[in-house]
Structures are given as structure tokens and as C-alpha cells.
N, C-alpha and C positions, 0 to 999 in steps of 0.2 A: 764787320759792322760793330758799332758802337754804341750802345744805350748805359743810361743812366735813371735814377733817381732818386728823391728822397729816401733818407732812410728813418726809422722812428727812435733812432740815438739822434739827437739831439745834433744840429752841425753836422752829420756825417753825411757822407754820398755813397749809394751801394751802385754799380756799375760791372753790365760784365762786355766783353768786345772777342771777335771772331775776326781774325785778320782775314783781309778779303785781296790782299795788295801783296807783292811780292817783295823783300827787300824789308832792311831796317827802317823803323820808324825813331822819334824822338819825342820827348816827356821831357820839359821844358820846369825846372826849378819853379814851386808855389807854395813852402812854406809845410806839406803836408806830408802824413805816413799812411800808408797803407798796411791792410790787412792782406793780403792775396793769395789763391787759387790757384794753382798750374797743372792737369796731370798726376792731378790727385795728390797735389803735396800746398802745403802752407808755405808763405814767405811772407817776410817782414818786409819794406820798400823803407829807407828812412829817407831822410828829408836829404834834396839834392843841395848840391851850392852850382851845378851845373847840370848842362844838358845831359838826359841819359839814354846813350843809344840802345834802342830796344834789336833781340835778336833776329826779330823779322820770321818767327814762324807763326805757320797757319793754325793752332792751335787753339781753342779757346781758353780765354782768362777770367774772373771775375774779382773783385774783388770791394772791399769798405775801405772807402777814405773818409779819413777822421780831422775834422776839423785844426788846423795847427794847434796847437802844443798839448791836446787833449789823448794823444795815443801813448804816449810813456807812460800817463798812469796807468793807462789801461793795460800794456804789453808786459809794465815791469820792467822796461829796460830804458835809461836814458837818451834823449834822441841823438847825441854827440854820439854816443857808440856804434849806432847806424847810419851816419851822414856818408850820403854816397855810395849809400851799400846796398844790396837786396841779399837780404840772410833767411836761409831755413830757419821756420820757426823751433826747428827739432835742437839747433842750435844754439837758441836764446833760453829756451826753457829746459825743465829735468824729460830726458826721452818719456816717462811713462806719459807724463802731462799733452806732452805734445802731442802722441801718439793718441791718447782719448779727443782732445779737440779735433785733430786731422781726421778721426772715424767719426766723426760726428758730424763736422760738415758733409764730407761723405758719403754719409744715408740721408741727407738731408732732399726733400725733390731737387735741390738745384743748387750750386756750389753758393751763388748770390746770397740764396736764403739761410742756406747754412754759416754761410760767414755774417749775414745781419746778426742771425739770432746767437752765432758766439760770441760777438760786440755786445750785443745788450746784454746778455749775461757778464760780462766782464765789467760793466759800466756799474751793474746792478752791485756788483760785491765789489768794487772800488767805491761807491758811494759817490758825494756829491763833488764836481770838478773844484780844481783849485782856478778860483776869477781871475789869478793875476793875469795867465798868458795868453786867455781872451782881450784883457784890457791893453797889453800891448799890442797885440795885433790891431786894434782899437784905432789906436794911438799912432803906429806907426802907419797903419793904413790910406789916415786922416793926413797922412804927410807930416806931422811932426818929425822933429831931427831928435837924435836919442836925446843928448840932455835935455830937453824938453821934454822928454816921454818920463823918463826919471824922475824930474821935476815932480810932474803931474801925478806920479803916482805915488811918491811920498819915498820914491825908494834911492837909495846911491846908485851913480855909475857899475860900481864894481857888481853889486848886487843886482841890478839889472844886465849887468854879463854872464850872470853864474846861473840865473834865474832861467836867460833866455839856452844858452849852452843845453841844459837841460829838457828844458821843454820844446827847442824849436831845430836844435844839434846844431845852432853858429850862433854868433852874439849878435845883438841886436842891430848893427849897421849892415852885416849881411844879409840880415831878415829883413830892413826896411827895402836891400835894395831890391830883393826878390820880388816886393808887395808893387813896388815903384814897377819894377819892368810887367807885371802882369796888370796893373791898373795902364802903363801907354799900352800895351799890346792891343786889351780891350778898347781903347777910344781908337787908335790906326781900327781895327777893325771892323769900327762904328762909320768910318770914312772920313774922318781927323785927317787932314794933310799932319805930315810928319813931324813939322816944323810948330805947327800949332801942339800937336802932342806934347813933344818934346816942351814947351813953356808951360803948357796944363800939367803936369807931372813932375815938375818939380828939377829938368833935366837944364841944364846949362843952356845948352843948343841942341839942335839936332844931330851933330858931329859927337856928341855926346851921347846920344840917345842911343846911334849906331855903334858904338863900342862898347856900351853896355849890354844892351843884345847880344853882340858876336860873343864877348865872355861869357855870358849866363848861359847864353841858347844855343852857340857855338855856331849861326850863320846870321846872315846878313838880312835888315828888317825885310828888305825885301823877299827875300827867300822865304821867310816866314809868311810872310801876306800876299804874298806872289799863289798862281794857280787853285785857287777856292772856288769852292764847291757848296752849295746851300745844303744843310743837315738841319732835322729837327730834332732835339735831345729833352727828354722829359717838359715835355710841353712848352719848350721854349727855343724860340726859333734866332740862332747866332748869326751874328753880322756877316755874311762870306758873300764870294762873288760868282755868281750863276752867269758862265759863257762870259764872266768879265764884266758884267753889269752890279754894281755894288748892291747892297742891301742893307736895311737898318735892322740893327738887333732892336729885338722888344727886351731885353733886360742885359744886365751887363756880364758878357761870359768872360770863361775862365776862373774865376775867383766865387766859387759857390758860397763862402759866408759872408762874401760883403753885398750880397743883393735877399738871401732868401737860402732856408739850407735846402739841397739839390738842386739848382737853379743850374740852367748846364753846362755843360767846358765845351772848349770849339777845339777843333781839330782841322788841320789842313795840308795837305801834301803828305798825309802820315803824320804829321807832329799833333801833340797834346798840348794845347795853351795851359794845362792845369793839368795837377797831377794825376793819375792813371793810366792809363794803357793806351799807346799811340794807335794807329790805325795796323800797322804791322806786326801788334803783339808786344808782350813787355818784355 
């Protein structure tokens, strides 16, 4: 099982899941990092450019996702150094350090709370975020194409490469396309034929749409929207299909900062439309 909710950082989603399904799950690329929980140890989650097959145990996980490109400050390590990766946090930082936050969540009532309130501490002595990489996400979310987001923000191409590299671990045209496949996912989800998506989203055709999924998500739209299930996630109920009867989402899921922070991710078959822990565990 799966739940979620706001957290009191700012943009973050605190989230813990108890696999209930047998077999790998999949965490579908959204631009985000994780804090995470296993078995009593910390892990870093950095930002995917693809699907991440999760290893399918029964295990409980929890963990804090940090709004895109807000967790490098907070981590101290750039997000390119984590793209595609899930690292001990014992690894990224000096052992004693690691070693105090990991016994701290720990004694915490609950891994959840423990990792909120190591985030706010971390947020609290990083001080106030740097706006740019909100304002891309911004920018590119709105569908602008990068030089136009460069444009708009006053900044060169090159420096909006190095800007994004850093804050999001790919440059900015791999981040638009990730923002693009989780803004169609959400409207197919809502019960968009394909074909209408694929136009609303900024997609050539739909022949297009479907190639870009298989890359990103590594199966086929349908596989992805195929077999759903109605879930309610922090008081918001995701567009899925109950016995095959569609349903309307009350807000737009998958992408928790472009509707409201914790607003909540849809999951189906075991996949994660948004980053966190699939139905079979991370």
C-alpha cells in the first residue's frame, strides 16, 4: 500500500508504501530526488532519464521527495552525480555524519517522520532556495522550448545547461521532455484519447507520443494505462479505471508541484507515474 502527503518543506511530498504485490514494480522518470528509508539504512534516489525497475520486495519503504532541483542543496551533492542512481547516503556524505542522521531517523516514531524532520533541518541550515530552478521548471512545464526558457530568464543557452546539469542531473531538453511525458500521462489518465493528448502536449502525433513513453517509461502507453485500479492518495482521488469504467481525476496527478505541494501521484499495475516507490517496492 501506498500513501502520501504534504510535507511542511515547502514542495516536498513525504510518502511511505508497503508492497502488497509480488514481482518488480516501475518509477517512471519526474524530474525528482528522493530522501529514502530501507531496513534501516538512508538512500539518495537521484533523478532518472529512465524507467527504474524497482526490486519487488515486500518490505516497507518511506521516504521525502523534494521538489525538482531543490534537493542538491539540501544533499550537498549535485544531481548529474546521482542521475540514475540510488546511493547510500553513507556514501555521499563523511561516515560519522551519515551515521548520526541514519540513528536519528531511526528513533524517530516512524521512518516518514524521521526523514520529514531531517529535510527541515537540512533546509533550515541551507537557508533560502536558489529561484532559478523553480523558474525552469516554471517555464518548461508551461511547454516553452529551451531557448525560450533562456530567453525568459535572462540567462545563455550554455548557462542554462550547466545550471540545469546541476540542479536537475540532465540539461534542460531532457527535463522538458520528462515534464512533457508526465503532463500527457496525466490528461490520457483523465480520459484524453491519445491522439488529442498527444496535440495538447506539445507531441508531433501520437506515433510520437508512443515512442516517447517506450524511451522514458520503457513500455507501451497502453501498458501504462492499461489495468487501473481506483486509489485515494492524500485526499485526492486519481483518474484510474474501476472494473474498466474510467473516472475523472479531481486534480492533476503525477506531478505534485504543478497542481498544489503533496497533491498525489497515481500508480497502476505497480508503476509510479511520479517519483517514489512503485507498488512493489523501490
Amino acid at each position: 500500500m501506498y500513501a502520501e502527503r504534504a510535507s511542511r518543506l515547502a514542495g516536498a511530498v513525504v510518502w511511505t508504501s508497503t508492497p502488497t504485490e509480488p514481482g518488480p514494480g516501475r518509477v517512471l522518470p519526474d524530474g525528482c530526488m528522493d530522501l529514502l528509508w530501507h531496513d534501516g539504512r538512508l538512500l539518495v534516489a537521484g533523478p532518472d532519464t529512465r524507467a527504474h525497475v524497482t526490486e519487488g520486495t515486500r518490505t516497507p519503504w518511506a521516504g521525502v521527495r523534494f521538489y525538482p532541483g531543490t534537493a542538491p542543496a539540501l544533499l550537498g551533492v549535485p544531481a548529474a552525480e546521482l542521475r540514475d542512481r540510488r546511493v547510500d547516503l553513507a556514501d555521499l556524505w563523511p561516515a560519522a555524519r551519515a551515521r548520526r542522521l541514519t540513528a536519528r531517523v531511526n528513533a524517530a516514531p516512524d521512518p516518514a517522520t524521521g526523514l520529514e524532520e531531517a529535510a527541515l533541518s537540512r533546509a533550515a541550515d541551507a537557508g533560502p532556495p536558489d529561484p532559478l530552478p523553480a523558474r525552469i521548471v516554471a517555464a518548461l512545464e508551461a511547454g516553452r522550448a529551451v531557448a525560450a526558457t533562456a530567453d525568459e530568464l535572462g540567462i545563455g543557452a550554455r548557462r542554462l545547461h550547466r545550471r540545469s546539469l546541476a540542479a536537475f542531473g540532465y540539461g534542460p531538453k531532457t527535463l522538458a521532455r520528462v515534464l512533457r511525458l508526465q503532463r500527457a500521462l496525466a490528461l490520457a489518465r483523465s480520459g484524453t484519447p491519445l491522439a488529442e493528448t498527444a496535440a495538447r502536449t506539445g507531441y508531433a502525433d501520437q506515433a510520437h507520443l508512443a515512442r516517447d513513453v517506450r524511451e522514458l517509461a520503457g513500455a507501451t502507453p497502453g501498458e501504462l494505462l492499461g489495468g487501473q485500479r481506483r486509489e485515494q492518495v492524500d485526499a485526492v482521488t486519481v483518474g484510474v479505471l474501476d472494473d474498466g469504467v474510467p473516472l475523472t481525476p479531481e486534480g492533476v496527478p503525477g506531478r505534485p508541484f504543478a497542481v498544489a505541494p503533496g497533491a498525489g501521484q497515481l500508480r497502476v499495475q505497480g508503476v509510479h507515474l511520479g517519483r517514489g516507490v512503485a507498488q512493489q517496492g523501490e
